[in-house]
C-alpha positions as CSV (number, residue, x, y, z in Angstrom):
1,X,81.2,122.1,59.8
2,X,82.4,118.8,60.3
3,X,83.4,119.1,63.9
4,X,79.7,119.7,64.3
5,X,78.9,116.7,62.0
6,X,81.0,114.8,64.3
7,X,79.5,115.6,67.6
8,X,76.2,115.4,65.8
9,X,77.2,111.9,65.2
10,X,78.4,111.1,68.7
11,X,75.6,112.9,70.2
12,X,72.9,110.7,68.2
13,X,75.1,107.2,69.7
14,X,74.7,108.3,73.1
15,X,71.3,109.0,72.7
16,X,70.3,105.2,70.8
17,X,73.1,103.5,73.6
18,X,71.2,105.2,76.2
19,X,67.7,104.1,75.4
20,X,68.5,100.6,74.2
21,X,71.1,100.2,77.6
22,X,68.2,101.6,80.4
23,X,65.7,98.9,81.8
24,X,62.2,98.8,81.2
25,X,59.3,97.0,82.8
26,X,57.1,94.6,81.4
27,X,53.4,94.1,82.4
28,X,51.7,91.3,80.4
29,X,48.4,89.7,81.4
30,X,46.4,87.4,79.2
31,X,43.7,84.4,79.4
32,X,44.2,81.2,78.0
33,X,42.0,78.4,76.8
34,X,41.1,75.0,79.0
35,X,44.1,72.5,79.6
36,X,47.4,75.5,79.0
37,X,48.8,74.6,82.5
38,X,51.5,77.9,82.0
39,X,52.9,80.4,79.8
40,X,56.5,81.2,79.3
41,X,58.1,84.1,78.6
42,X,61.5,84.3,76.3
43,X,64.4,86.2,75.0
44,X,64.7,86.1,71.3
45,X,68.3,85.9,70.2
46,X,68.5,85.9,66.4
47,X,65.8,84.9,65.1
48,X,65.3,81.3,65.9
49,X,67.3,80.7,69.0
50,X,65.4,81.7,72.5
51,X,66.3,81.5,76.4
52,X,63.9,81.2,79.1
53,X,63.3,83.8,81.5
54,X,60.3,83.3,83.2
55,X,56.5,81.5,83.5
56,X,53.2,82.0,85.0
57,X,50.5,79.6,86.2
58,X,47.0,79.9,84.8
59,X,44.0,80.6,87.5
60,X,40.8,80.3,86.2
61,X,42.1,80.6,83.0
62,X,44.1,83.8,83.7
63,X,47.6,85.0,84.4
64,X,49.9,87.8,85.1
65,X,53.4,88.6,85.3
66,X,55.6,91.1,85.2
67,X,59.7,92.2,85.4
68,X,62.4,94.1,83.7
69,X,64.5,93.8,80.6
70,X,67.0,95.9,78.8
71,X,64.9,98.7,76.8
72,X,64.1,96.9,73.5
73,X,64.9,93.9,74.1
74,X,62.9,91.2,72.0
75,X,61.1,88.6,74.0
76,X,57.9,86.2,73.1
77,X,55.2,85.2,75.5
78,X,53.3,81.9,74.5
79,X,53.1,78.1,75.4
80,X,56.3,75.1,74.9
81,X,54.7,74.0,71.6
82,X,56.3,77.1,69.7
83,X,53.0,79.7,69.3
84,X,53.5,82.6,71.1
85,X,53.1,86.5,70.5
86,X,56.7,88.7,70.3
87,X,57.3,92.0,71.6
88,X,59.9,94.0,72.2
89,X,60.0,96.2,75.8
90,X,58.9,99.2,75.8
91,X,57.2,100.2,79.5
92,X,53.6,99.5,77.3
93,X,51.2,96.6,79.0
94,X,50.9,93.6,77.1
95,X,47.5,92.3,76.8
96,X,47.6,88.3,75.1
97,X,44.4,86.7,74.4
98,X,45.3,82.8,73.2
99,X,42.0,82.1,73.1
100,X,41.0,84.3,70.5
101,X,44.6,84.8,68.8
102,X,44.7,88.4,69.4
103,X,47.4,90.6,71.1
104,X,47.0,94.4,72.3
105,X,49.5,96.2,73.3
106,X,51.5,99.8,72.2
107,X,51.9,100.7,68.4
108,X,55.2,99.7,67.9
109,X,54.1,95.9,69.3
110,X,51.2,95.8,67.5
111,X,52.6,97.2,64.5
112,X,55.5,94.1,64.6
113,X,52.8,92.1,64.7
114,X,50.9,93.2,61.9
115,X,54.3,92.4,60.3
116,X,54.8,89.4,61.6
117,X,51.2,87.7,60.7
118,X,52.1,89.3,57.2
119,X,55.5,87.3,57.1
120,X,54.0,84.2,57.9
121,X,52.6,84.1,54.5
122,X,55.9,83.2,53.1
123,X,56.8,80.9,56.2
124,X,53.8,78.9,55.9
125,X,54.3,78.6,52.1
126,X,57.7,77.9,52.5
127,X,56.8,74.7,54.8
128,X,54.1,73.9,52.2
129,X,56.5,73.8,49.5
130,X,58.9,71.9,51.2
131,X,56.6,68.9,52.3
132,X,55.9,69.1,48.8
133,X,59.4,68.3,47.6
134,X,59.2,64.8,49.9
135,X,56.0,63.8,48.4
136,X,57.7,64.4,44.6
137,X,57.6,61.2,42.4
138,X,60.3,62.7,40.1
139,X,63.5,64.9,40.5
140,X,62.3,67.0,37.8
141,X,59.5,67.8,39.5
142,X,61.1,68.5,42.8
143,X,63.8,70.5,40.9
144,X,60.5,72.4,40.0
145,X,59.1,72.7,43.6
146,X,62.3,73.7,44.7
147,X,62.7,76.6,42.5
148,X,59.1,77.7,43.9
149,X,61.0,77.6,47.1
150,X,63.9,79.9,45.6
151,X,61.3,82.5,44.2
152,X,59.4,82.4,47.9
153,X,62.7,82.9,49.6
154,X,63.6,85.9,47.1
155,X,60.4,87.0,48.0
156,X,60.3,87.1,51.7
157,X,63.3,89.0,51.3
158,X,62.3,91.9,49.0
159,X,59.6,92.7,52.1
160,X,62.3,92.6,54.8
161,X,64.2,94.9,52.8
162,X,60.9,97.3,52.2
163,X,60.4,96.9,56.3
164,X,64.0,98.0,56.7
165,X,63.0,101.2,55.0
166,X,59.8,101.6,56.1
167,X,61.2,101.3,60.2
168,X,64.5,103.1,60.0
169,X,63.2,105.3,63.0
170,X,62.9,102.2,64.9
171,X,63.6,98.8,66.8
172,X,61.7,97.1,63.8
173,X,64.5,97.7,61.3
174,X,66.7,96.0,63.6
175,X,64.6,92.1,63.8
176,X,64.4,92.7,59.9
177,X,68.3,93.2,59.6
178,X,68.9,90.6,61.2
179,X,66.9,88.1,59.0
180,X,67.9,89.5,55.6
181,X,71.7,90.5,56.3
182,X,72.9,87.2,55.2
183,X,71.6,88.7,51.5
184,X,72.9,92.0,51.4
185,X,76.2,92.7,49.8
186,X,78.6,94.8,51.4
187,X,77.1,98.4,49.7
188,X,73.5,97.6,50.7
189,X,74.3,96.7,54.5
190,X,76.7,99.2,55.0
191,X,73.7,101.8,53.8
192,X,71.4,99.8,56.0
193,X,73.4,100.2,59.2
194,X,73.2,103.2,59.8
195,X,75.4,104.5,62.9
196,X,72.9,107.3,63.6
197,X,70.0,105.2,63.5
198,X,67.7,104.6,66.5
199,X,68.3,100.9,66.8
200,X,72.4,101.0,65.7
201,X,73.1,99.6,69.5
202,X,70.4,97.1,69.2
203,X,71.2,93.5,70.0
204,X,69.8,92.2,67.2
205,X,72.5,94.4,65.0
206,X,75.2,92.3,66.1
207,X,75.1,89.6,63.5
208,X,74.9,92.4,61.0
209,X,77.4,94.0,61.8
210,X,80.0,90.7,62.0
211,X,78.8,90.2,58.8
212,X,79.6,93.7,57.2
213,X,82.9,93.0,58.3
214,X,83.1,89.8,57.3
215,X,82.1,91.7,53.4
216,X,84.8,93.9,53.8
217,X,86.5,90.7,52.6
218,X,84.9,90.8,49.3
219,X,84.3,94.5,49.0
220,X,84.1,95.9,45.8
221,X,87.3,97.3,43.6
222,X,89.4,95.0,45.7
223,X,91.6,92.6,43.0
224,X,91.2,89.3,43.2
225,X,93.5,87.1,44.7
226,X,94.3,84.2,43.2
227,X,94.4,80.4,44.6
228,X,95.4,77.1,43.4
229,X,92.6,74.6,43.2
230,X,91.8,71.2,41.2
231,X,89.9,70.0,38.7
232,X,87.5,66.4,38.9
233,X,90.3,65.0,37.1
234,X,93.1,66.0,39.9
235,X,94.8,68.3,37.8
236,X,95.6,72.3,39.5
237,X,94.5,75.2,38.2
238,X,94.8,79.0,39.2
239,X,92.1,81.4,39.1
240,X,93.8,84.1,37.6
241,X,93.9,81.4,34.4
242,X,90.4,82.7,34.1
243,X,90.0,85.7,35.8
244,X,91.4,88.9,34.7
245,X,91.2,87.2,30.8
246,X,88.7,90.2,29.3
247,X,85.4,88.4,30.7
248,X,83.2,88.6,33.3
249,X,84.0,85.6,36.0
250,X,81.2,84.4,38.5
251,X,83.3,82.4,41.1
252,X,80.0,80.4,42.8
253,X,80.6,78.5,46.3
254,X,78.6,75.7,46.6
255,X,78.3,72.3,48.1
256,X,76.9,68.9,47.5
257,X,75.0,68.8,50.7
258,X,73.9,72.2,50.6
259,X,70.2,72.6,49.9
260,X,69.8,76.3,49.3
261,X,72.5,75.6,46.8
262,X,70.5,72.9,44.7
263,X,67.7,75.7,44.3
264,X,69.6,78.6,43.3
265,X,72.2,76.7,41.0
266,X,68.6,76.7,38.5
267,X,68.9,81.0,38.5
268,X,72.7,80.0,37.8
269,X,72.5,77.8,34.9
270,X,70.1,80.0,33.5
271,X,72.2,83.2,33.8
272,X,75.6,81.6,32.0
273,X,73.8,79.9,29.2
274,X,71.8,83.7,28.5
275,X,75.1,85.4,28.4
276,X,78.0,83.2,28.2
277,X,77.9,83.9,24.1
278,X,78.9,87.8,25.7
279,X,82.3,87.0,27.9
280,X,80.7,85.7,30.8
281,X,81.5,82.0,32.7
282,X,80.9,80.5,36.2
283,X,83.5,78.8,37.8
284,X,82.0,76.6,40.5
285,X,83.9,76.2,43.7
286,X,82.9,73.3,46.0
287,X,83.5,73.4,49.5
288,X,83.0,69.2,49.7
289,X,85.4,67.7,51.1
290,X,85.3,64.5,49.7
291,X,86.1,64.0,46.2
292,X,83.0,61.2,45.7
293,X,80.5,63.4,47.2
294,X,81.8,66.7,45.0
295,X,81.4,64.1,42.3
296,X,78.0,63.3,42.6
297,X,76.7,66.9,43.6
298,X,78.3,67.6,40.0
299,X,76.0,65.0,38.8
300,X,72.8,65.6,40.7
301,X,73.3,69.2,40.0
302,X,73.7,69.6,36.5
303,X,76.0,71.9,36.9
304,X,78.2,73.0,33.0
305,X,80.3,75.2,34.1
306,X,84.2,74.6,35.2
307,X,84.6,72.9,38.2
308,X,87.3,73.3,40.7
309,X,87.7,72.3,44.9
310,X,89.9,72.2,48.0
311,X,88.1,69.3,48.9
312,X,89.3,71.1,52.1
313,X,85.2,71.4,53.3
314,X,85.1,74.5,55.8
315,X,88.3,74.7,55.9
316,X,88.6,75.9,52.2
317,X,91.7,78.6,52.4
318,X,89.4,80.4,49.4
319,X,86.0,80.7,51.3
320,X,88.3,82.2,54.0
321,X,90.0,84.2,52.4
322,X,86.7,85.8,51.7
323,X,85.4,85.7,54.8
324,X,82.7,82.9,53.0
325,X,81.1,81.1,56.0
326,X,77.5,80.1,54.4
327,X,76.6,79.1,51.0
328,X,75.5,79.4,48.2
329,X,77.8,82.3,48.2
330,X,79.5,83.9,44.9
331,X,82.4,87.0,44.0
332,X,81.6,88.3,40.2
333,X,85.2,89.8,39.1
334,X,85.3,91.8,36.0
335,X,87.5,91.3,32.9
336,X,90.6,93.2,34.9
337,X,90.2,90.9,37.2
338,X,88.5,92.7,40.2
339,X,85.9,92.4,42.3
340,X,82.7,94.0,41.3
341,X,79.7,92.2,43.4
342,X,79.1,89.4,45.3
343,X,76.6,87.2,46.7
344,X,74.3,87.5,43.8
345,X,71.4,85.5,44.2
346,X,67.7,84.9,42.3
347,X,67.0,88.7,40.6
348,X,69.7,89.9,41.9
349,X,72.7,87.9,39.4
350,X,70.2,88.7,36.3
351,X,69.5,92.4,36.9
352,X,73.7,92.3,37.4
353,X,74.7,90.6,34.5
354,X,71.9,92.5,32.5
355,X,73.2,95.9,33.1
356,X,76.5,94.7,32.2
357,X,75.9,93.0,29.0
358,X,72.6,94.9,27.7
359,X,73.3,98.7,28.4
């Protein structure tokens, strides 16, 4: 029996290299409204990054083109200014209408696009938001707007997650994997990628899967290992002063220029002063790496908790250890001293510390 599980699962490899390996041609023909001189066509690397590959002239408002690509890749067809229509290869024909907005093309294109119009939602609130934080006459209230932010972001995503589920038989799981990997802990991404899966071999699953190794760093059951840091005051501490004590430790990684940081640390503050009274505490870690600048992102943040640094910035032995390359970031170690979740963030940290403290 597991032989046969095992050439199942080298059988069903094959079969997604294969497809995602083999070329594919592209046919794409559109019309355009008065004074677009050309459109381009792109490859999509991540999600915001993009090479050129090719452009058409417009005749009488018209144009054609046509090529190969690796099966599946992920291109976008539109103008310089940034609106354009993505797709990923398939052998379908491509019909764009930037006149009208509208896009035809095979199900799997037009159903990424129904997703895509449907995630723009949260993009276009998240810009919304954030203009809104510049125009705030008070740092209460764009504490407040910032939070907003937070919940949208938490938000956006929960539906990446659902689309993850809702595409596991393919290509789509694999753009939505590589936007929400960043907030998966290293149980839910190593469920998500799947070796069996259609789009396992996908470009697009690379970052993912760096970053599931990356979380084997900070994989759960492992003990914690402990590190020398200092206090505002210069004086060294070591974590397992705290850790490994008979509570519940949040170690958060954070940073005084790190916006993402300012609008979580709210969920933070929250969290400890709900169950602190229970055997829980935060020790914030900064990853500054100047002592004024830690200083005053202790200050502007609000931050009660124990604070400790490097001041070593990316170079922080502790964040590598960990494999911690973006923040906020945060390991939760229980009272034995060992590692029972990390990057907790928004719902996430409170549904956490809620089964812990309120079974």
């Amino acid at each position: 029996m597991r032989k046969q599980r095992f050439i199942a699962f080298i059988l069903a490899t094959i079969v997604s290299l294969g497809a995602i390996a083999q070329e594919r041609e592209y046919t794409i023909s559109g019309v355009v409204p008065d004074g677009m001189g050309k459109v381009y066509l792109y490859k999509s690397e991540g999600l915001s990054d993009r090479v050129y590959l090719d452009s058409a002239i417009i005749v009488d408002g018209k144009f054609a083109m046509k090529g190969k690509q690796p099966a599946y890749e992920l291109l976008s067809i539109g103008d310089k200014g940034g609106h354009s229509f993505m797709f990923f290869v398939d052998g379908e024909p491509i019909t764009v209408d930037f006149v009208h907005d509208t896009f035809s093309a095979s199900k799997l294109n037009e159903k990424l696009q129904v997703c895509m119009d449907e995630d723009n939602v949260y993009t276009e609130n998240f810009y919304r938001l954030f203009m809104a934080t510049k125009k705030a006459e008070s740092e209460a209230e764009k504490r407040k707007i910032e939070q907003q932010i937070a919940a949208n972001n938490e938000a956006m995503n929960e539906r990446a997650r659902h689309m993850i589920q809702e595409n596991h038989d393919n290509v789509i799981a694999a753009y939505y994997l590589n936007s929400v990997s960043g907030y998966m802990d290293y149980e839910e991404l190593s469920a998500a990628i799947d070796s069996t899966t259609y789009y396992f071999n996908h470009p697009l699953m690379n970052e993912a899967k760096q970053r599931l190794q990356v979380l084997q760093l900070r994989q759960v059951g492992k003990p914690l290992t402990d590190a020398v840091l200092a206090e505002p005051n210069g004086k060294n501490h070591q974590l397992s002063e705290w850790c490994g004590k008979g509570k519940y430790v949040l170690i958060d990684f954070w940073a005084s220029w790190c916006r993402p940081c300012r609008m979580e640390m709210p969920n933070v503050i929250q969290n400890y002063e709900r169950f602190r009274d229970r055997g829980f505490m935060v020790l914030a870690v900064s990853i500054d790496d100047k002592k004024s600048a830690w200083l005053r992102g202790i200050k502007d943040f609000g931050t009660p908790f124990i604070q400790l640094s490097e001041l070593k910035g990316r170079n922080s032995e502790l964040a590598a250890t960990y494999g911690i390359t973006t923040i906020p970031a945060n390991l939760l170690i229980d009272p034995q001293g060992r590692i029972i979740a990390a990057d907790l963030r928004g719902k996430a940290l409170t549904r956490k510390l809620e089964s812990l403290f309120e079974q």
